[in-house]
C-alpha positions as CSV (number, residue, x, y, z in Angstrom):
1,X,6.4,9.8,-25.1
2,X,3.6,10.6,-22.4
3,X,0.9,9.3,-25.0
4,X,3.2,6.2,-25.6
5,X,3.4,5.3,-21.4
6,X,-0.5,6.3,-20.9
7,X,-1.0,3.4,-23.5
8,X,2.1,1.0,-21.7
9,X,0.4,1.3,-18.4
10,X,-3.4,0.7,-19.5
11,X,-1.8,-2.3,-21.3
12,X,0.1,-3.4,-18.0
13,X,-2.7,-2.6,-15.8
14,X,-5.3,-4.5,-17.6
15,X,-3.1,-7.3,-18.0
16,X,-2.7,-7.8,-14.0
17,X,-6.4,-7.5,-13.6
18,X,-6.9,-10.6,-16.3
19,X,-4.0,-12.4,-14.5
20,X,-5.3,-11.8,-11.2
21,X,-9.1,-13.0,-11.5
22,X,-7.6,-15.7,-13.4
23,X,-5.7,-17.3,-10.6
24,X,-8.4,-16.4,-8.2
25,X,-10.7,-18.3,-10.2
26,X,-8.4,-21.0,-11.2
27,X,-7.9,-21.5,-6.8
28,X,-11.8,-21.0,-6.1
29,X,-12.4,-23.7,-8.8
30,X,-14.8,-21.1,-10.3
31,X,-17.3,-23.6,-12.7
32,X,-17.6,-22.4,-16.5
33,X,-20.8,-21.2,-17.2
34,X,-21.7,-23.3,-20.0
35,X,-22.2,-26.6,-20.5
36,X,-23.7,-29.1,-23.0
37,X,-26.4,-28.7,-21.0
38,X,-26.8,-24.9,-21.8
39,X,-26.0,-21.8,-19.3
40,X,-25.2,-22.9,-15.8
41,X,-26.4,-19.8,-14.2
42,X,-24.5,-20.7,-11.2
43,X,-21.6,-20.7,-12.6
44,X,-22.4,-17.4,-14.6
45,X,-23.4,-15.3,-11.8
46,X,-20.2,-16.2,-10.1
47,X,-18.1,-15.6,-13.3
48,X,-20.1,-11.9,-13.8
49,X,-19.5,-11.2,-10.1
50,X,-15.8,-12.2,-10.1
51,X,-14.7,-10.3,-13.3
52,X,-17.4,-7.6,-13.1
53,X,-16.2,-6.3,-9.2
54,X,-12.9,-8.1,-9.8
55,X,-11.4,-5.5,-12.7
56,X,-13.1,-2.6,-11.0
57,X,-11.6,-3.5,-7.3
58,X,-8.4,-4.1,-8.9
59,X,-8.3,-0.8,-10.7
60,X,-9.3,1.0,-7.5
61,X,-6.3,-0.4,-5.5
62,X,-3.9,0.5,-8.4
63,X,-5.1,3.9,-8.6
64,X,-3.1,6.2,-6.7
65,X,0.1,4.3,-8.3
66,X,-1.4,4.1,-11.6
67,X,-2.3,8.4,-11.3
68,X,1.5,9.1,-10.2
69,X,2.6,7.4,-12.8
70,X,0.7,7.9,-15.8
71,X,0.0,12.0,-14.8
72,X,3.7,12.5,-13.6
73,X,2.5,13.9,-9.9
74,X,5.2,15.1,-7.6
75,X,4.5,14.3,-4.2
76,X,5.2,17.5,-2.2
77,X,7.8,17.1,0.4
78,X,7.1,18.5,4.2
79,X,10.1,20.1,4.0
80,X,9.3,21.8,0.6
81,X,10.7,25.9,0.2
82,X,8.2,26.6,-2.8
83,X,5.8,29.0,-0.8
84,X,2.7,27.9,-3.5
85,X,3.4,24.3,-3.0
86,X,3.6,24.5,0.7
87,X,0.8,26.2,1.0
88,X,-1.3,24.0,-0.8
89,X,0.4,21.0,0.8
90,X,-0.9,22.8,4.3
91,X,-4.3,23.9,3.2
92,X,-5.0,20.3,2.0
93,X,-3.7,18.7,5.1
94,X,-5.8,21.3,7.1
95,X,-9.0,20.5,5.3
96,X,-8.5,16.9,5.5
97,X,-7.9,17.3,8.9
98,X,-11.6,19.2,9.3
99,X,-13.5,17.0,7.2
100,X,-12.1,14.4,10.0
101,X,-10.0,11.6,7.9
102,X,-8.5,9.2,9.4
103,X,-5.1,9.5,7.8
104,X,-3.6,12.6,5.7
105,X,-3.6,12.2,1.8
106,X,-0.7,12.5,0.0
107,X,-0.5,15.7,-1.5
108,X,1.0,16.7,-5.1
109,X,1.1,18.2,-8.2
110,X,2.1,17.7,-12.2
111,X,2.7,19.6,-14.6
112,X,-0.2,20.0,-16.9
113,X,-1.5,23.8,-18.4
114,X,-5.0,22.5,-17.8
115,X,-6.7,23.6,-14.9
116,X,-7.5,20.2,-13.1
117,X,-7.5,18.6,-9.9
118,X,-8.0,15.1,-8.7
119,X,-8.7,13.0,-6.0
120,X,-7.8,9.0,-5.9
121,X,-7.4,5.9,-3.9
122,X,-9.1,3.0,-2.3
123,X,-9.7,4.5,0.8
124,X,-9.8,7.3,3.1
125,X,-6.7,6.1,4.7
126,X,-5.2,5.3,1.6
127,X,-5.5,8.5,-0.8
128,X,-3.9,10.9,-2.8
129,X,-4.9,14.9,-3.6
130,X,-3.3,16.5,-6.9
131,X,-3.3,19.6,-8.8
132,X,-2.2,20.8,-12.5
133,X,0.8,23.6,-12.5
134,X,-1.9,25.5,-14.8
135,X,-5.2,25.5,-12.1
136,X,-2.0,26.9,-9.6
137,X,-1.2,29.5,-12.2
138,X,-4.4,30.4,-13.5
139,X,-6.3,30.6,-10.0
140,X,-5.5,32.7,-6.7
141,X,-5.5,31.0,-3.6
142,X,-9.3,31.5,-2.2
143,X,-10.1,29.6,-5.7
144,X,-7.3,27.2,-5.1
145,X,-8.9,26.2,-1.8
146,X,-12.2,25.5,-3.1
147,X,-10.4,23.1,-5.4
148,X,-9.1,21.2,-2.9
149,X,-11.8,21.3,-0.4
150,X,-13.9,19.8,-3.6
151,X,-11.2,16.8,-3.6
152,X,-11.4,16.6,0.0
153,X,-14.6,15.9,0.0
154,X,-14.5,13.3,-2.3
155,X,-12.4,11.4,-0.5
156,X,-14.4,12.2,3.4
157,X,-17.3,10.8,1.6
158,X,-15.8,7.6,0.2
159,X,-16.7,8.2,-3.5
160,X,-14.1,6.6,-4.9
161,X,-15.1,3.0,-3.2
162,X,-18.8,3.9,-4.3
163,X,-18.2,4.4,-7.6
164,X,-16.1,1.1,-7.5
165,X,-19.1,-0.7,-5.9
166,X,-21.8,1.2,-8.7
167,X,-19.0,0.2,-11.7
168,X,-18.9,-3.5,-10.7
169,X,-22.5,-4.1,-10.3
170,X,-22.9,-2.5,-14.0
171,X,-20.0,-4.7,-15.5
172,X,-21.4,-7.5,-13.5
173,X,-25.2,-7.5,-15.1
174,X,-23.3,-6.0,-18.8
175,X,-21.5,-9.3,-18.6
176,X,-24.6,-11.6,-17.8
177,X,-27.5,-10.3,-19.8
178,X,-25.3,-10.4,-23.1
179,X,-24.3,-13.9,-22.3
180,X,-27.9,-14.8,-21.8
181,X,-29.0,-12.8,-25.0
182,X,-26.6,-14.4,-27.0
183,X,-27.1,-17.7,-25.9
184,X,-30.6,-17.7,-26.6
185,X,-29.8,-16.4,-29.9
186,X,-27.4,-19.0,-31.3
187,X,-29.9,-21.8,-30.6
188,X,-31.7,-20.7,-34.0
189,X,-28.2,-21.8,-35.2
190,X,-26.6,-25.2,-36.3
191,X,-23.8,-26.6,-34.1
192,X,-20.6,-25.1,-36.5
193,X,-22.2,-21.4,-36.4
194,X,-22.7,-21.2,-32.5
195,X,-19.2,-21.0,-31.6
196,X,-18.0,-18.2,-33.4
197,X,-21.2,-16.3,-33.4
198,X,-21.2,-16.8,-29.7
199,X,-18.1,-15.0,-29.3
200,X,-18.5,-12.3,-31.7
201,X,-22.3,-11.7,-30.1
202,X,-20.8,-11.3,-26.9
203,X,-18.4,-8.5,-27.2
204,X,-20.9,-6.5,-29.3
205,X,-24.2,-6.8,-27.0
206,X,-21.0,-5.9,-24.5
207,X,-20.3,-2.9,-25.7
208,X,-24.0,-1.8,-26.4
209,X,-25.2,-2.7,-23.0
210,X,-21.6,-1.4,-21.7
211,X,-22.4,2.1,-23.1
212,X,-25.8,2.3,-21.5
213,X,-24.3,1.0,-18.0
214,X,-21.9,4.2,-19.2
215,X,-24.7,6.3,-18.8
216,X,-25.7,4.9,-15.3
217,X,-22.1,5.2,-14.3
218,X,-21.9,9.0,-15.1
219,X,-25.4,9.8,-13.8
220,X,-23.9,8.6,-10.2
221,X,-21.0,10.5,-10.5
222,X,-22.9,13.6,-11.2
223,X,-25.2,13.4,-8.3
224,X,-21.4,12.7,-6.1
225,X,-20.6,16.0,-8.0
226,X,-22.9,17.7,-6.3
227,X,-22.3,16.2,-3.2
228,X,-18.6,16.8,-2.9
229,X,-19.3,20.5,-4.0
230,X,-21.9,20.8,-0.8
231,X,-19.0,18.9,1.5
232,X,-16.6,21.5,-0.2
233,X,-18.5,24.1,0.8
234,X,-18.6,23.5,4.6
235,X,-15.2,22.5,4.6
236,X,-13.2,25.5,2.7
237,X,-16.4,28.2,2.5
238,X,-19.3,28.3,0.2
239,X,-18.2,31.6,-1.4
240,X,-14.8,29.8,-2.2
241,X,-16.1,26.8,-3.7
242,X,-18.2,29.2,-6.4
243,X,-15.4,31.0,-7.0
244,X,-13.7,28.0,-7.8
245,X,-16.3,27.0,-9.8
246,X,-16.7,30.4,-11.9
247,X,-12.5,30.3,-12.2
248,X,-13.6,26.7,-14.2
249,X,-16.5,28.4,-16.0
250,X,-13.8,31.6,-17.2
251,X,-11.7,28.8,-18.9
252,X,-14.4,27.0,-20.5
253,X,-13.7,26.7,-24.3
254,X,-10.3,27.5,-23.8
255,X,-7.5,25.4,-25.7
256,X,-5.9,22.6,-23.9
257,X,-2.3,21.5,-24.7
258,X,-1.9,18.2,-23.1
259,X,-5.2,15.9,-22.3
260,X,-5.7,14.1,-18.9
261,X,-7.5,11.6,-18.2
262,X,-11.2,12.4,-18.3
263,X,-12.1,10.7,-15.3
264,X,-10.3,13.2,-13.3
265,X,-11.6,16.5,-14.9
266,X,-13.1,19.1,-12.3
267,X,-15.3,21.1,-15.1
268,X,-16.8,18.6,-17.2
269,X,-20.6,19.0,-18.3
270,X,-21.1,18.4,-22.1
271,X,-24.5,19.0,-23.9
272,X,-26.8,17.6,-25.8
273,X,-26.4,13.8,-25.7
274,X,-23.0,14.0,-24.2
275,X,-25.0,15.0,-21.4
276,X,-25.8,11.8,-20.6
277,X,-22.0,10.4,-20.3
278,X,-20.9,13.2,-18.6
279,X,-19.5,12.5,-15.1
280,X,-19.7,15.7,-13.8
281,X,-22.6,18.5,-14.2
282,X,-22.2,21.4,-16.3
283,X,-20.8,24.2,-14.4
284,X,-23.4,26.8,-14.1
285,X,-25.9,23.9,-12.2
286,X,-22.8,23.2,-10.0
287,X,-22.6,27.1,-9.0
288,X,-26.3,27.5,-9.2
289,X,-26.9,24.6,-7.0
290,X,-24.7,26.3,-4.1
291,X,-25.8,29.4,-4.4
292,X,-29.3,28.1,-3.8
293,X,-28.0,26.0,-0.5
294,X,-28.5,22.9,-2.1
């Protein structure tokens, strides 16, 4: 059932964004960007630009919806008895007050026995701060509260919108240089081939150029890693934020009963070649990092 709405919602989401550009185009009168002439670079760059920052923008403004409803979070009430959640509720808003945002996030939780935590939505006025039942289980509260000054941060120093802006400009060239590549290709073609090689050449130099914008993508979100760990630090204690970190490090390896989406894991780090698509650093370099100051 929760695999089978994950799946429902990409589905839906992905259809808005399609329908969306679509009609945005279809009003701007946006030019295709070939002609009998060949490319119309014009018209390409505009078509890149549009879908490449248009899907990415569009999935930014849907995220905090899309998190609530494809993780299940429960937005803690102010009036809440649970002592745990109300606490957390208070620390978050406390934190969010020091790191100075303009508006309080949302705060919430879902049930989940990984220990995770995430931060989402398009802007520091407009956000959202969640936590697993099993990182509230499985941590005390000095590690908690590393946690969420980690998610504050985020949030204080507008990563979400950057890694927007980095995404787009990534699908943006993706899109243009395979259309250029292919294009240059099929011209070694007669007329009956180019369509369909076109299209098939297209989605594959898409998804090898995509995976290598990937690892541009990831390499961004590390160095914000590391960022949001030093913001955590000031704002909840440094000595809380490595225990937070070493709590993470305890559970590495450990069985995980339900996956969540990988874009909002808090321990991350693969090796090897993963390394590369990682969006967050391994663990010990996150811990070593503030213990050095850095």
């Amino acid at each position: 059932m929760f695999l089978a709405k994950r799946i429902f919602l990409f589905l839906l989401t992905n259809i808005l964004i399609v329908a969306t550009i679509s009609i945005v185009a279809s009003v701007f009168g946006v030019q295709p960007w070939l002609d009998a002439q060949g490319i119309n670079y014009n018209g390409l760059i505009v078509f890149c630009l549009l879908w490449g920052f248009g899907g990415a923008f569009i999935s930014l403004l849907l995220s905090k919806v899309m998190a609530k409803w494809m993780m299940g979070v429960k937005i803690i009430d102010p009036r809440e008895t649970t002592p745990e959640l109300q606490w957390v509720r208070e620390t978050t808003l406390r934190l969010a007050k020091a790191a100075g945002l303009p508006k309080d996030p949302e705060v919430g939780y879902y049930e989940s026995p990984d220990m995770n935590a995430f931060a989402t939505g398009p802007s520091r006025r407009n956000s959202l701060v969640a936590v697993s039942t099993g990182l509230l289980q499985r941590m005390d509260r000095r590690e908690v509260e590393g946690v969420l000054a980690h998610e504050v941060a985020h949030i204080a120093n507008g990563d979400m919108v950057t890694m927007t802006l980095v995404q787009g400009v990534v699908n943006a060239f993706v899109m243009f240089i395979s259309r250029v590549i292919v294009h240059a290709l099929v011209q070694f073609l007669d007329e009956k081939q180019r369509a369909v090689v076109q299209f098939v050449g297209v989605i594959v130099f898409e998804i090898l150029l995509g995976m290598l914008g990937m690892i541009v993508v990831a390499a961004f979100s590390r160095a914000r890693e590391y960022r949001a760990d030093k913001g955590g630090a000031k704002l909840g204690g440094r000595e809380n934020m490595i225990a937070a970190l070493r709590a993470l490090q305890r559970q590495a390896g450990m069985p995980v009963e339900n996956d969540t989406l990988a874009a909002f894991k808090i321990s991350g780090g693969g090796s090897g070649w993963k390394s590369f698509f990682s969006t967050h650093p391994p663990l010990e370099s996150r811990i070593r990092a503030l213990e050095m100051g850095r």
